[in-house]
N, C-alpha and C positions, 0 to 999 in steps of 0.2 A: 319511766324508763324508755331507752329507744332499742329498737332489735338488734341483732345481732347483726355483722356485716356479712354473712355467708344468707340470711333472710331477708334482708333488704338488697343485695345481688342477685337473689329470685325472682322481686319483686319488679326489679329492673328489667331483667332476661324477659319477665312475663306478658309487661308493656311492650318491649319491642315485637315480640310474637303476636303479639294485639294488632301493632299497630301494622304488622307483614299485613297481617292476615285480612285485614279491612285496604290494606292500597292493591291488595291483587280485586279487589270485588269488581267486575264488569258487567255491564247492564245495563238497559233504559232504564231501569229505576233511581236511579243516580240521587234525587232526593231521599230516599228509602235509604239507600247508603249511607249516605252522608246522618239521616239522624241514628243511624246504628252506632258508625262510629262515635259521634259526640256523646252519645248516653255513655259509650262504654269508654273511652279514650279522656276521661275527663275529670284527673286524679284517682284517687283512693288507696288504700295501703294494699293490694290485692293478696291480705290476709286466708282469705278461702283461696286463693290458687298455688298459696306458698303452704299450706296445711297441705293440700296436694303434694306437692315435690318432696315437701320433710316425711309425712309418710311413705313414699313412695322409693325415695332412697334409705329408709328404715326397711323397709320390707326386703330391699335387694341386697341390700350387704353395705350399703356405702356410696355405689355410682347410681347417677340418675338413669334409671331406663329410658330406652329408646320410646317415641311416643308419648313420655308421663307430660310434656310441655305443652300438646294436646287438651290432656285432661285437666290441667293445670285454668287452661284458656275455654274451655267449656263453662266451666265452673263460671271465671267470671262473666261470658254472655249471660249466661241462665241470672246469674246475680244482678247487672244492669238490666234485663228484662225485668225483675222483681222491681227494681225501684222505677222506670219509667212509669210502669202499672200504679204504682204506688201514688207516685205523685200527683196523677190525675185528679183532676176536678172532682171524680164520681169515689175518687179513693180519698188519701191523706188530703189533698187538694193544696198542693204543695208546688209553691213557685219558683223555689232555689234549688239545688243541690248541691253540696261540696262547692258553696260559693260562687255558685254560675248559673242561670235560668233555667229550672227544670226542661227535661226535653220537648215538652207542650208547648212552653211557653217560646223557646227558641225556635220552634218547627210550628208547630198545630196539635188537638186534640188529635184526629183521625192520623197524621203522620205518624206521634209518640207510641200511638196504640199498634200501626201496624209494625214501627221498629221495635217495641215489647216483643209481637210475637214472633218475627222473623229472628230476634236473639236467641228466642227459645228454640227454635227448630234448628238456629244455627249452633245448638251447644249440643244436641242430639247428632247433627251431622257429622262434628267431629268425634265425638266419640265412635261413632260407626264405619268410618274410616277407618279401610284395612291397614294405612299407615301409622296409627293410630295404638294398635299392638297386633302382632301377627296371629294370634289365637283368637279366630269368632265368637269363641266362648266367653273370652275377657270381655271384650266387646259387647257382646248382649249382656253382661251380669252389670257392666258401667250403665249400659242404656236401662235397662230395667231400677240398677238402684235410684239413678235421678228422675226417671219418673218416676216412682214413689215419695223422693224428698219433693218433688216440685206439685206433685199432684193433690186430691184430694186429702187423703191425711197427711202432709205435707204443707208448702207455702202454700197452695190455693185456700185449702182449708184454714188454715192459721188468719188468713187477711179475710175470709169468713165471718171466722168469728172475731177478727179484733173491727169490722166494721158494725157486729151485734152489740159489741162492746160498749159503742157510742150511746145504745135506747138501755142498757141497762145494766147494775152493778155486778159487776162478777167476783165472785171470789179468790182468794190467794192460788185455788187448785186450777180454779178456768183462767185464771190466767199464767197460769207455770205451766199445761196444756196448749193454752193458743201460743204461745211462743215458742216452746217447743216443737211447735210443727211451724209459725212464719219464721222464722227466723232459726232454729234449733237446728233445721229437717237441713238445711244447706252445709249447715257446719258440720255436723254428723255426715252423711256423706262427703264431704272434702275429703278429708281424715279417711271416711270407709274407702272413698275411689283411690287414692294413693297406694292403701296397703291390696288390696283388688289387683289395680293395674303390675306392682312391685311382688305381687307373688309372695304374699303373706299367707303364715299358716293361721290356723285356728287361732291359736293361742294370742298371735300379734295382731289380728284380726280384731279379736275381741275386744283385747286393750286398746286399739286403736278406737272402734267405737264407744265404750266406756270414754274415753279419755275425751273426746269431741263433744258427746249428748251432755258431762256437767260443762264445759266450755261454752257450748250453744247457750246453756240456759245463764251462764256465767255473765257471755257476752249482752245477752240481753238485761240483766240486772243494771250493767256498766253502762246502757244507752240510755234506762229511763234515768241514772245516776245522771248521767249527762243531760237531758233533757229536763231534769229537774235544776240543776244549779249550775249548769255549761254557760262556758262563751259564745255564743250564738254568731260571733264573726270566725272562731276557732272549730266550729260546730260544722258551718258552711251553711248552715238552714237557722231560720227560729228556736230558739228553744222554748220550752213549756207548750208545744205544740198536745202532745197526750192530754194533758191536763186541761188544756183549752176544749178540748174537744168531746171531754167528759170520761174522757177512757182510764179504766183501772191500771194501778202499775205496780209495779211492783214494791216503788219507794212509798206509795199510797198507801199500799196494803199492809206494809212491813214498819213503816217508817222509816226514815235513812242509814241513821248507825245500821239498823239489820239489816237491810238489804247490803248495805258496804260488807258486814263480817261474814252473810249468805254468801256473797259472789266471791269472797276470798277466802272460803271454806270447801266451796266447786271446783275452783282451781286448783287448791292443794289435794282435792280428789282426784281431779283431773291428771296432775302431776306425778301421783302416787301409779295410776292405773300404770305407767309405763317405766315405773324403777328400775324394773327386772334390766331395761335396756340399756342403764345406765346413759353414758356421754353420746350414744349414739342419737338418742332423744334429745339431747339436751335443744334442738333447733325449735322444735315440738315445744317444750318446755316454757320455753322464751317467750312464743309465740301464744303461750296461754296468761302467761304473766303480764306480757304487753295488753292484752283484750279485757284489763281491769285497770290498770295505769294510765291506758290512753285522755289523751283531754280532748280526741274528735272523734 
């Protein structure tokens, strides 16, 4: 299926905000710049920045808040910091991305590493930005949830354990835990920061995270899917890379049918947590159904 045209009009908004946001940069480190930009500027469906804005005008009534384009674009630095890291040598050790030469390869080890962490403090920046939303409190509760999704029990944690993964078998619970937090921990905050920023009460709060944690685990079902029987020119990278590398998956553990009627069993959870909201969700919606349909 392809998204909806008011999702893919996010998607667009969210890129050009990207791409403001990297031609204001000024500095002698002009190389540093430049491999920011490319990690981040370099395709991708900016799915976790549009989980953003759809939460985010759920929680307000309908219009997008002032500042939500912000958190929208935090979101994906923090996300391109995750896979520069990733692709290195010492991690996945990964020479492509989304069809183009990983950022090591295009730049250097020691460049890729320092644009990993300068994304990361760049997606903190923005959210701490009083322009960003005008209550500090918003503000520090955005700053605080993403370092929790990026931190220790979060993506650091999760790429942890999915490099223990490699010396040894894990089972179906260690690895529905280590994805849960590499890959889960971002999706679930998208979804949290939107309703956060959007002045969501408890209630939409909740469902909004509900609705993200079976997605996260959703979306990763639909990667090793794809990693297992993908087109690896439609991929943009290798596929059967996991399996190469000796690491549990979920299609491994489950075998394919299950993991296929698992991921499409999280989603119709996923979809259920925010009924109550009816058509106003419906963008929400889409966007869980795309991250099992997709074929990259």
């Amino acid at each position: 299926m392809s998204l909806p045209q008011s999702v893919r009009d996010d998607a667009v908004v969210v890129e050009r905000y990207l791409g403001a946001l990297f031609n204001d940069m000024n500095g002698p480190a002009n190389r540093l710049a430049d491999s920011m930009r490319y990690a981040t500027m370099n395709g991708g469906k900016r799915l976790r920045a549009c989980l953003v804005l759809a939460a985010a005008r759920l929680a307000a009534g309908g219009d997008l808040p002032a500042g939500a384009m912000a958190v929208a674009a935090s979101v994906e630095c923090l996300h391109a910091y995750s896979l520069v890291h990733d692709d290195l040598p010492a991690m996945d050790d990964s020479d492509t991305r989304r069809g183009e030469p990983s950022c090591h390869i295009a730049f250097d080890e020691a460049t890729a590493i320092l644009a990993g962490d300068a994304l990361q403090t760049m997606a903190f920046e923005l959210l701490a930005d009083a322009r960003t939303h005008a209550d500090g409190n918003v503000r520090a509760a955005l700053v605080a949830a993403l370092a929790r999704a990026a931190g220790l029990d979060g993506m650091a944690g999760g790429q942890m354990l999915d490099l223990e993964a490699e010396s040894r078998i894990m089972t179906l619970d260690e690895v529905r835990q280590m994805q849960a937090m590499k890959t889960g921990a971002l999706i679930q905050y998208a979804a949290a920061a939107g309703g956060i920023h959007g002045g969501a009460d408890a209630t939409l709060q909740s469902a909004l995270e509900r609705y993200a944690r079976d997605l996260g685990l959703a979306f990763q079902i639909a990667d090793d899917l794809l990693d297992y029987d993908g087109d690896a020119e439609l991929l943009g990278k290798p596929a059967g890379q996991d399996a190469d590398r000796g690491k549990g998956s979920f299609v491994v553990l489950m075998g394919l049918e299950s993991a296929r009627a698992a991921a499409a069993e999280l989603i119709a959870d996923a979809e259920a947590a925010l009924e109550r909201w009816g058509d106003a969700a419906a963008p929400l919606r889409s966007i869980a159904r795309f991250a099992i349909e997709r074929q990259s």
